[in-house]
C-alpha positions in Angstrom: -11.6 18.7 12.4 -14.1 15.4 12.9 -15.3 13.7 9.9 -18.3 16.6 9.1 -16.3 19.4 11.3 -18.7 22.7 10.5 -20.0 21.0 7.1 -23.6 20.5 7.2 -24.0 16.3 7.9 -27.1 16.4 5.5 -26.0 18.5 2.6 -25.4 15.2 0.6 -29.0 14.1 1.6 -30.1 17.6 -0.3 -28.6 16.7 -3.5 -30.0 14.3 -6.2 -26.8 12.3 -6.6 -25.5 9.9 -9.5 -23.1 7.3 -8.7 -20.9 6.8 -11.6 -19.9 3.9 -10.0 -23.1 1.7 -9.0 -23.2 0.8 -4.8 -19.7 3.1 -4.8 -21.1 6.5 -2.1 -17.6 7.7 -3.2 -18.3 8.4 -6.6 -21.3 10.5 -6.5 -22.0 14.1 -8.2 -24.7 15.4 -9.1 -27.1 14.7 -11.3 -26.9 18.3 -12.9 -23.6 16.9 -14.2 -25.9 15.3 -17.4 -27.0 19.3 -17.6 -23.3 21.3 -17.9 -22.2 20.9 -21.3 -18.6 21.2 -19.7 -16.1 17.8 -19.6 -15.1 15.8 -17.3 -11.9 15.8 -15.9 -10.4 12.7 -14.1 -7.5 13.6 -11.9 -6.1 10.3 -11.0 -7.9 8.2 -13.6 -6.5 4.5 -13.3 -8.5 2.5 -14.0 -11.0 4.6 -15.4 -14.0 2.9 -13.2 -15.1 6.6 -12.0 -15.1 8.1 -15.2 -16.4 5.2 -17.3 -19.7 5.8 -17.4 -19.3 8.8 -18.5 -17.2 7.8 -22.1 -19.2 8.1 -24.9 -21.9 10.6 -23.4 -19.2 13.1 -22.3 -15.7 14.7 -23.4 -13.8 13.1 -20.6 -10.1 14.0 -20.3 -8.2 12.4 -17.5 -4.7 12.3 -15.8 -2.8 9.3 -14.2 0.8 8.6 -15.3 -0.1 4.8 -15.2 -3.6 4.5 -16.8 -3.7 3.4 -20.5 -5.4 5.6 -22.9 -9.5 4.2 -23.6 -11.2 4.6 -26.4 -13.5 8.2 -26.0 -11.3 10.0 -23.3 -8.3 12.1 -23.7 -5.5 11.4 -21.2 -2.0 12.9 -20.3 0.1 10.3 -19.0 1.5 12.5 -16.0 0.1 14.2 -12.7 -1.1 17.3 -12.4 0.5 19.4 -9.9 1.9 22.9 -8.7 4.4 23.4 -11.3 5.2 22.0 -15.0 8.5 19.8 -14.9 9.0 16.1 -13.1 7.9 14.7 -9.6 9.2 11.7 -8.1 6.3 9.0 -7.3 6.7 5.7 -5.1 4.8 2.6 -5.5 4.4 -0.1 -3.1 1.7 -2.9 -3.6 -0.1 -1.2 -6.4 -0.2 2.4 -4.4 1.7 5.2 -5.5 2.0 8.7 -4.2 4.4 11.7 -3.8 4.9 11.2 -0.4 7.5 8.3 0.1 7.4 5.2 3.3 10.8 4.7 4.3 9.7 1.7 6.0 7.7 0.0 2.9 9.5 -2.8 1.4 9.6 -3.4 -2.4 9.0 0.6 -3.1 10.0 2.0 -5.9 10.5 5.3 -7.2 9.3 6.4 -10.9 10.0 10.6 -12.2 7.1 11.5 -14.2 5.9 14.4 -16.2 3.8 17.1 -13.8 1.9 20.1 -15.8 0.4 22.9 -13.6 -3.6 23.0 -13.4 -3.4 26.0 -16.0 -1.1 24.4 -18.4 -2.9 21.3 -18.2 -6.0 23.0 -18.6 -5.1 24.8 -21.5 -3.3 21.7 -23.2 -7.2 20.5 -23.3 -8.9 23.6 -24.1 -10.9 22.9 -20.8 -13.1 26.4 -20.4 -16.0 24.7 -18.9 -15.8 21.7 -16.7 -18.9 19.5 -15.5 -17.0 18.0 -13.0 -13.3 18.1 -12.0 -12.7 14.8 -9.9 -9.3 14.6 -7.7 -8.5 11.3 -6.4 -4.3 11.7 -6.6 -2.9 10.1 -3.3 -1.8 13.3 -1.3 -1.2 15.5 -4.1 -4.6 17.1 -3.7 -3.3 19.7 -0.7 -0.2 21.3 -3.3 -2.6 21.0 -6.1 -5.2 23.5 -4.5 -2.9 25.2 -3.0 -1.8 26.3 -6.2 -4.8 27.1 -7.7 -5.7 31.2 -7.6 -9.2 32.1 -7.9 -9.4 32.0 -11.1 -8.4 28.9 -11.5 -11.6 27.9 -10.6 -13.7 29.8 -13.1 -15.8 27.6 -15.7 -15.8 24.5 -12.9 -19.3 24.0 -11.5 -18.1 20.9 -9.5 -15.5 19.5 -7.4 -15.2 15.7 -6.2 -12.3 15.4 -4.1 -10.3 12.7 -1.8 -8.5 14.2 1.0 -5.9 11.2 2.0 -5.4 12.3 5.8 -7.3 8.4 6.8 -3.3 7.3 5.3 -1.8 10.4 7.0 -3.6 11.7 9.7 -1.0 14.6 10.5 -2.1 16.4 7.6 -5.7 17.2 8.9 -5.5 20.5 9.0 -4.5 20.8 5.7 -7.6 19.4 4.9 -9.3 22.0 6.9 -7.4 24.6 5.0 -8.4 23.2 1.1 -12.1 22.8 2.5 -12.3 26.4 3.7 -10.5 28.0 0.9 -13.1 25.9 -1.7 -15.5 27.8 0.5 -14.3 30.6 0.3 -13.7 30.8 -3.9 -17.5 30.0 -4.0 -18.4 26.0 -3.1 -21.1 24.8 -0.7 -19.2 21.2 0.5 -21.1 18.3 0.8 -19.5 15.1 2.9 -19.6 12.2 0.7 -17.4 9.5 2.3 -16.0 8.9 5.6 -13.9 5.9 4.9 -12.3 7.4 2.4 -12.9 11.3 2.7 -14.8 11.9 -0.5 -16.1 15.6 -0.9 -18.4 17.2 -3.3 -18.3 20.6 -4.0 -20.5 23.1 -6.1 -21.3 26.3 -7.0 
């Protein structure tokens, strides 16, 4: 799929977006967010710049197994992920994901603590969720995957990274997470080229 594929190029221009980070296209939702009396959740939340300006007007609960807990947010030190038990994460140069480079010098490999989207979801008492952002270096195709239908009830939107500018092979498992987001109820709106940012709502 191209960078917009079937999406509709001007859907973003439709929305009244809010940056939560200022001069950052990446980090917009919209504006209806300040509306939803639903959290958000921040799914790959180090360093906390995309949530922050959210602390202290929101619940924000977030996820990263290498952020350090702030002041006004919740956060399990772990990813989330298709399963509960332990995943195997490599770093290299401040970047870590699941998905190991045999080539990359200085990686090194960390097990952390992985809770399915329903377990982690009812660790929190999430019912309603403003915003559900997913920024988690590859992880986002297993996660959706692994989310049913339901899984998606109470969550009015979805900002999501799709890494395939780091691993282009997996393109058309973007194309597959876009059109089952679809199909569970989402109009997509392209955010970000460089970095594949999309928002989805209901």
């Amino acid at each position: 799929m191209d960078w917009c594929g079937k999406l509709d190029p001007d859907a973003a221009a439709n929305l009244s977006l809010f940056q939560t980070i200022p001069e950052a296209d990446w980090s917009a939702v919209d504006e209806r967010v300040w509306n939803n009396a639903g959290a958000v959740v921040d799914l790959g939340c180090h360093p906390w710049d995309w949530s922050a300006a959210f602390i202290g007007r929101k619940r924000v609960v977030g996820a990263d197994p290498f952020a350090d807990p702030v002041p006004g947010a919740e956060l399990f030190r772990g990813i989330i992920g298709p399963a509960c038990g332990s995943a195997v994460i490599s770093q290299c140069d401040g970047f870590s994901s699941v998905f190991t480079n045999d080539s990359a010098k200085g990686q090194v490999e960390k097990t952390v603590q992985m809770l399915s989207w329903p377990r982690f979801r009812q660790r929190f008492n999430l019912d309603q969720i403003a915003v559900l952002k997913i920024n988690i270096e590859g992880s986002e195709w297993p996660l959706l995957a692994s989310m049913g239908a339901d899984d998606f009830d109470g969550i009015d939107q979805i900002a999501v990274s799709f890494h395939d500018f780091l691993w282009p092979t997996r393109t058309k498992a973007t194309d597959a997470a876009l059109a089952y987001l679809k199909s569970v109820g989402y109009t997509i709106a392209p955010i970000n080229k460089e970095w594949r940012w999309y928002l989805c709502l209901r």
